[in-house]
C-alpha positions in Angstrom: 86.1 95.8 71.7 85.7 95.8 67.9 86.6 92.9 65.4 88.9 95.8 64.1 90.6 95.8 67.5 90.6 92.4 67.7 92.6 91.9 64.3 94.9 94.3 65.5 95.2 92.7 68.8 96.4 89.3 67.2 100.0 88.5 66.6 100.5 88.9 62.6 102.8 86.1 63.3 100.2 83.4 64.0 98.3 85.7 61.5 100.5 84.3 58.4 100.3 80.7 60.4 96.6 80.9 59.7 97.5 81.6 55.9 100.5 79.3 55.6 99.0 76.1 56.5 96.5 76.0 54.2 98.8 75.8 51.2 101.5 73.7 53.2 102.3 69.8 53.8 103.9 68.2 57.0 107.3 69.1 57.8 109.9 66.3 57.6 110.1 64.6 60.9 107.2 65.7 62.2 105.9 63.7 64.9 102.7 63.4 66.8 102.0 60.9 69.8 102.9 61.8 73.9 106.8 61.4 73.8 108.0 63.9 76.5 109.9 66.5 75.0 113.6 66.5 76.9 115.4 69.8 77.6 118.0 71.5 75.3 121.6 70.3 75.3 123.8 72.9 77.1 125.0 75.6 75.4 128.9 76.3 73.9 131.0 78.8 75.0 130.8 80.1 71.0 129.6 84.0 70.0 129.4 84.3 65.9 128.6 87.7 65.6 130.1 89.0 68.7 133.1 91.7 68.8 134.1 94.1 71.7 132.1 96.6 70.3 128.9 95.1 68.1 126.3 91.9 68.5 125.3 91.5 65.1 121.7 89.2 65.2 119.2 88.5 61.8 115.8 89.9 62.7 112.9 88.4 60.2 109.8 90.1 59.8 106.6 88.9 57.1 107.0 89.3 53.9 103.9 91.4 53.2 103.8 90.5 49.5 103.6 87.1 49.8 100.8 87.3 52.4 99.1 90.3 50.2 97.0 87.8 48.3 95.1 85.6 51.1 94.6 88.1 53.7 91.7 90.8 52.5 92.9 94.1 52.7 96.9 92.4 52.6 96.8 91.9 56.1 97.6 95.4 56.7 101.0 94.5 58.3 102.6 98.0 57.8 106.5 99.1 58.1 107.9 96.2 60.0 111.7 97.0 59.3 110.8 100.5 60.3 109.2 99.5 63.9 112.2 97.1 64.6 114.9 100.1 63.4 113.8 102.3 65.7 113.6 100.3 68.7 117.0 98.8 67.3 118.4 102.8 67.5 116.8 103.4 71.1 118.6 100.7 72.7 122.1 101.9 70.6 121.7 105.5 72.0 121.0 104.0 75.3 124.3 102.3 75.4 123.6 99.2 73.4 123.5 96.1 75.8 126.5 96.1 78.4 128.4 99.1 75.8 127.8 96.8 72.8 125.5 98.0 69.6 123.2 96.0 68.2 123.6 95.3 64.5 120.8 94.1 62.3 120.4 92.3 59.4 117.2 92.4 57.9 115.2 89.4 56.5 111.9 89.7 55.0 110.8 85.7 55.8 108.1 84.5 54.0 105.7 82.5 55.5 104.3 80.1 52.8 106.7 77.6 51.3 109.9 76.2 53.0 112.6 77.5 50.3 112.0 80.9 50.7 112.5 80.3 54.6 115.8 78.1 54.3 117.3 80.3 52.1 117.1 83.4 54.5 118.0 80.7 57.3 121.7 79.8 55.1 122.3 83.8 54.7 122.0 85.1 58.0 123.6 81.9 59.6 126.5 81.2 56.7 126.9 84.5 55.3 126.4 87.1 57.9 127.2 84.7 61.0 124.9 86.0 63.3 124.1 85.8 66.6 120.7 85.1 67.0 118.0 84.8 65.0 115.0 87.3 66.4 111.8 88.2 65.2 109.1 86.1 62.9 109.0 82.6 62.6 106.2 79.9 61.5 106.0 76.3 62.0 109.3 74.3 62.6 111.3 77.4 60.7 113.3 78.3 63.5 115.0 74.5 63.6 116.6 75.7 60.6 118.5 78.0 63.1 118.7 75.8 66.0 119.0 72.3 64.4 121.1 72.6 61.1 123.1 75.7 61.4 123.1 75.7 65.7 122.8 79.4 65.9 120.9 80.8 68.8 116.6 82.0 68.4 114.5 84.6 70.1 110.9 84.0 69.0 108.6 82.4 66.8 106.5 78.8 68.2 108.6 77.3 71.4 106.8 73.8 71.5 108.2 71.1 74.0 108.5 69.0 70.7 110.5 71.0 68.7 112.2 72.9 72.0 113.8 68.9 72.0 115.8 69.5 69.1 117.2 72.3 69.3 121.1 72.9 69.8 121.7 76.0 70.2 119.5 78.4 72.7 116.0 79.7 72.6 113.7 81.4 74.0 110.2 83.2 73.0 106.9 84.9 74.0 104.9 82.2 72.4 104.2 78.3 73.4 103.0 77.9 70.0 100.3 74.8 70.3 100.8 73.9 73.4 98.8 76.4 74.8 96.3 74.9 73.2 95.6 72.6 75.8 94.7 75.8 78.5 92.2 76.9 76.1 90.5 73.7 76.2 90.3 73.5 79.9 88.9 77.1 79.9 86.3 75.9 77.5 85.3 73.3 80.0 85.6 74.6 83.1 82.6 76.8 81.6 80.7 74.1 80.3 81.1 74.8 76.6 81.8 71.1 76.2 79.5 68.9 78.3 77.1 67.3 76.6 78.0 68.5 72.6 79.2 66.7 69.9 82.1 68.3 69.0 84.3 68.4 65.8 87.9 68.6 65.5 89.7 69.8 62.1 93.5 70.7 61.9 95.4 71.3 58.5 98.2 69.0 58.1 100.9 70.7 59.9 98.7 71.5 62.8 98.7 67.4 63.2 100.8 67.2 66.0 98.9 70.5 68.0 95.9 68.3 67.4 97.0 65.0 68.2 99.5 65.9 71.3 97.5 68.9 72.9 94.3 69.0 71.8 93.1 65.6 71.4 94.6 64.9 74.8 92.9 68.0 76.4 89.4 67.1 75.0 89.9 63.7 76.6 90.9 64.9 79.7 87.8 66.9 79.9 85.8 63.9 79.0 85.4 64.9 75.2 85.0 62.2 72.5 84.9 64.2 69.2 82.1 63.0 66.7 84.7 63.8 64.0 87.8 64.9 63.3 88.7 66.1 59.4 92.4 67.1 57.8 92.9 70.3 55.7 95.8 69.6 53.5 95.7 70.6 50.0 98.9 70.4 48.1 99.0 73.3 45.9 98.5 77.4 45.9 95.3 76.2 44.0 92.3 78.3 45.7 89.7 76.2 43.7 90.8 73.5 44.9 91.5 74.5 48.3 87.9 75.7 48.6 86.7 72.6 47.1 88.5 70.3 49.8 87.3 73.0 52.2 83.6 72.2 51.2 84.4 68.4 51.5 85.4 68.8 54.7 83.3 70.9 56.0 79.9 68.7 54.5 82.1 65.8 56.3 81.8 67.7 59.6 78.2 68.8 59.2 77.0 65.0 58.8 78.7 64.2 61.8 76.5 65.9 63.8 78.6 68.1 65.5 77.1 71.6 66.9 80.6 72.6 68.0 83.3 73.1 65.7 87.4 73.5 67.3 89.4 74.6 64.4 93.4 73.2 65.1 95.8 76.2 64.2 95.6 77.3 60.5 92.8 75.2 59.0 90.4 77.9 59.9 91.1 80.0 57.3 88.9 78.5 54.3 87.0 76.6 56.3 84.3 78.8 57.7 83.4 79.8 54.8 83.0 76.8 53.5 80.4 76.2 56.6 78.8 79.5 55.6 78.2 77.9 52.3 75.7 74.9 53.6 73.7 76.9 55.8 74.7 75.1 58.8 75.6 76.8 62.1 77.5 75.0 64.8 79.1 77.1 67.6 82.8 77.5 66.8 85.2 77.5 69.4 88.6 79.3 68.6 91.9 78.3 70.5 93.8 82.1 70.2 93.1 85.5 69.5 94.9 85.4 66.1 93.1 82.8 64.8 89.3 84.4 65.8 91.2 87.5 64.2 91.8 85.9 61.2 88.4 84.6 61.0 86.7 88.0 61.3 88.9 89.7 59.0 87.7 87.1 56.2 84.9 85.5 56.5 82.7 86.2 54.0 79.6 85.8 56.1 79.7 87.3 59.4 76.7 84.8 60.8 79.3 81.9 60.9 80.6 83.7 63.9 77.2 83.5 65.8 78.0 82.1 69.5 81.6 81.9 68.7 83.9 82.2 71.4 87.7 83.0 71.5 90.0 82.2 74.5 93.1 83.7 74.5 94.3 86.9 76.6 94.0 90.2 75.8 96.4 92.9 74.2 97.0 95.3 77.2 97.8 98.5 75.0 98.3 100.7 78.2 101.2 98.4 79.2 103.9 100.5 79.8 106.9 98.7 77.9 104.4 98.7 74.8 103.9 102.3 75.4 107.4 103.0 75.7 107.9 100.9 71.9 105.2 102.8 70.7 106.0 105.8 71.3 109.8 105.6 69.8 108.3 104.0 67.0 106.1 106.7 66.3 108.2 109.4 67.0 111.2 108.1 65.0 108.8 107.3 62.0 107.8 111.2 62.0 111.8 111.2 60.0 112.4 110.6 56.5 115.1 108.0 57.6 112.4 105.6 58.6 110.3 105.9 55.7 112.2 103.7 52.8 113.8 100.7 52.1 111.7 98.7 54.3 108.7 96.0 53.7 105.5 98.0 53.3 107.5 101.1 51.6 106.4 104.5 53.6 103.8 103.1 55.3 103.3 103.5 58.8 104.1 100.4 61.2 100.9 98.8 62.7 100.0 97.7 65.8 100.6 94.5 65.2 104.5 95.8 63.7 105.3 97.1 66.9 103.6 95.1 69.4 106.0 92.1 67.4 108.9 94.3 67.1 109.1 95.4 71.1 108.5 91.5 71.8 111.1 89.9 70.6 113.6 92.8 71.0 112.8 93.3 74.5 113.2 89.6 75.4 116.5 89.6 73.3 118.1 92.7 75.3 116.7 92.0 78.4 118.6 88.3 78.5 121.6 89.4 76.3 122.3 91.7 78.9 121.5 90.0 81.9 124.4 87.1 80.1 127.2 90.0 80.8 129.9 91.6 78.9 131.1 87.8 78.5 128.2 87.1 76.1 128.4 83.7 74.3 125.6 80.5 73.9 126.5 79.3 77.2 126.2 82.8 79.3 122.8 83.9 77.0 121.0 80.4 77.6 122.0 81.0 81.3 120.6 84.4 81.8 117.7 83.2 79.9 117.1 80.1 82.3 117.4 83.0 85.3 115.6 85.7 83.7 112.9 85.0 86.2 109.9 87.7 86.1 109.5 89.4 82.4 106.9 91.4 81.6 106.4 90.6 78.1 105.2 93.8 76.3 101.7 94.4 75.8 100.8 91.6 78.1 98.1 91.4 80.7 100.7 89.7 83.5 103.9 89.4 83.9 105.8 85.9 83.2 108.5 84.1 84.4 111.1 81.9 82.4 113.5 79.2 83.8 114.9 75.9 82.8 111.8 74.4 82.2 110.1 77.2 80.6 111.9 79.1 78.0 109.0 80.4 76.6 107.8 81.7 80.1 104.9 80.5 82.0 101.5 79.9 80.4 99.1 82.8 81.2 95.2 80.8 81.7 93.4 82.4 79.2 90.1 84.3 79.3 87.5 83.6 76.9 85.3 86.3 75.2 82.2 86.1 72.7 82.4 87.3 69.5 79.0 89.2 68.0 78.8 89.7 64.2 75.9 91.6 64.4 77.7 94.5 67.0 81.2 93.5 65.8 82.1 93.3 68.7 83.9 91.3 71.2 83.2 91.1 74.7 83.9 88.7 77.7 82.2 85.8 77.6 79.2 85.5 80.3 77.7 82.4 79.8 
């Protein structure tokens, strides 16, 4: 495999997480610590957006603009709007779920900055009463949804913390963090830990990933970081940004540390800034998005010498991806599909449709499993006995319940990344 492949192969979800947090401060609220996360309250008997006939639901894709100018090559994000119409259409001709049509609304979310975020969050929730909220999310964005405005979520980052607060249902293909902590366990159980000095460094809204997964993981495993180091600069300001990224990383360097675990989004800068003092520690990435993000930008490849990614593996032969893909691509070949969407006539990527067939498929498949009596309380009971789901694209199937409405936790492989090949293979040693 390729660093193209593996770019492709990330989420561009966590993508623009990588991006956001660098120009970001904490969320109110935010908490770190141990506290056990309780479950969601149950669920009304309440269906905004529900007639005999449509479900009308808000589905967010990234704004492509606003990540343009900190991803190289604007992330290449493609026709989002495009990938989710047409899988939208397929399930409408199909019969819709249990004879009702889906109806979308269309929100291009953007990423970095909470206005833009809570004014989508008011329209689709106020104004067009939706639903359920599906598609692309960062950070705590989706307890605008599930906290303020109680309106029900399918996607972005399910953590037990946040899962606590919400009042209304939801359920996703991604843990968010807290699979953070199978990572780290994978990292030991190969002996990538034992006897190094490792470095922890987390941008400031990764703080509670850090302190209530990974920390906790590391110790676990017997780990004592040498050092751990915040990224959080408070303004779009790259100089400056790079110039607390050089701080930082000069702060790690002196520490002694030969292995580096960048927390979430602070990865972004930060390599680079590594690059910069000529020293080379082994970097140990926690997800595929985030060793994607890394290889699409750093400036020096070298920094990626002996770095290793954990995280599973986009399984583009899966047969509900295929399926996405292939309606996608066919319904793209018509001059409907080409305007009026984010990324203009460009062609959805792999990363457009891979999201797209996620969320949507999770959406139908426990929409309709709820009945042709759909409200919160039926939909957060189908979800809780969904059972087996084979989320598109992935290597094994999952299984969602009461206690995991994000489905189970897939242990993840790990795999070395080669600058000098560009390639990524599994990990051997």
């Amino acid at each position: 495999m390729r660093f193209r492949n593996l770019r492709f192969a990330a989420a561009a979800a966590a993508l623009a997480v990588a991006l956001a947090g660098c120009v970001a401060t904490p969320p109110p609220g935010s908490q770190t610590g141990t506290q056990k996360s309780q479950a969601a309250p149950p669920a009304p008997k309440i269906a905004p957006g529900v007639t005999d006939s449509e479900i009308k639901i808000g589905v967010l894709y990234p704004d492509a603009g606003a990540i343009a100018a900190f991803v190289q090559g604007g992330g290449g994000l493609g026709n989002y709007e495009a990938a989710y119409r047409a899988i939208i259409d397929r399930v409408n001709a199909r019969g819709g779920i249990n004879g009702r049509r889906i109806v979308p609304v269309f929100l291009s979310n953007n990423p970095i900055g909470a206005a833009p975020s809570q004014e989508g969050c008011v329209r689709l929730t106020e104004d067009e009463k939706v639903f359920a909220a599906v598609g692309f999310f960062v950070f705590d964005q989706p307890m605008c949804y599930l906290e303020t405005h109680q309106t029900a979520v399918v996607g972005g980052p399910l953590t037990a913390k946040l899962y606590a607060r919400a009042r209304a249902p939801w359920f996703s293909t991604s843990h968010g963090g807290d699979e953070a902590a199978a990572a780290i366990e994978a990292f030991a159980a190969r002996g990538l830990l034992a006897g190094r000095k490792v470095a922890v460094v987390s941008s400031a809204l990764d703080l509670p990933t850090r302190d209530d997964t990974v920390l906790p993981a590391l110790e676990k495993a017997g780990v004592h970081p040498v050092a751990t180091a915040v990224m959080e600069p408070a303004s779009f300001d790259t100089a400056a940004i790079d110039a607390q990224a050089g701080i930082v990383a000069e702060k790690l360097r002196s520490s002694g540390a030969d292995i580096v675990i960048p927390v979430g989004s602070a990865v972004g800068v930060l390599t680079n800034a590594i690059a910069k003092t000529g020293w080379r520690p082994r970097m140990l990435f926690l997800d595929w998005s985030i060793g994607a993000f890394t290889a699409a930008n750093a400036d020096e490849l070298g920094i990626l010498n002996g770095a290793v990614v954990a995280g599973n593996n986009v399984n583009w032969d899966e047969a509900t991806y295929r399926d996405c893909n292939e309606t996608v691509t066919q319904a793209f070949a018509t001059p409907a599909a080409t305007g009026g969407s984010d990324g203009g006539g460009s062609a959805p990527a792999p990363t457009a449709i891979l999201g797209a067939c996620g969320d949507l498929s999770l959406f139908t498949a426990i929409a309709q499993k709820a009945g042709r009596t759909l409200d919160y309380a039926s939909f957060q009971a189908a979800g809780f006995a969904l059972g087996t789901f084979t989320v598109p694209g992935a290597t094994a199937p999952t299984t969602y319940g009461p206690d995991k409405p994000a489905g189970t936790v897939t242990p993840p492989q790990l795999w070395s990344m080669d600058p000098a090949s560009q390639g990524i293979t599994p990990y051997t040693g």
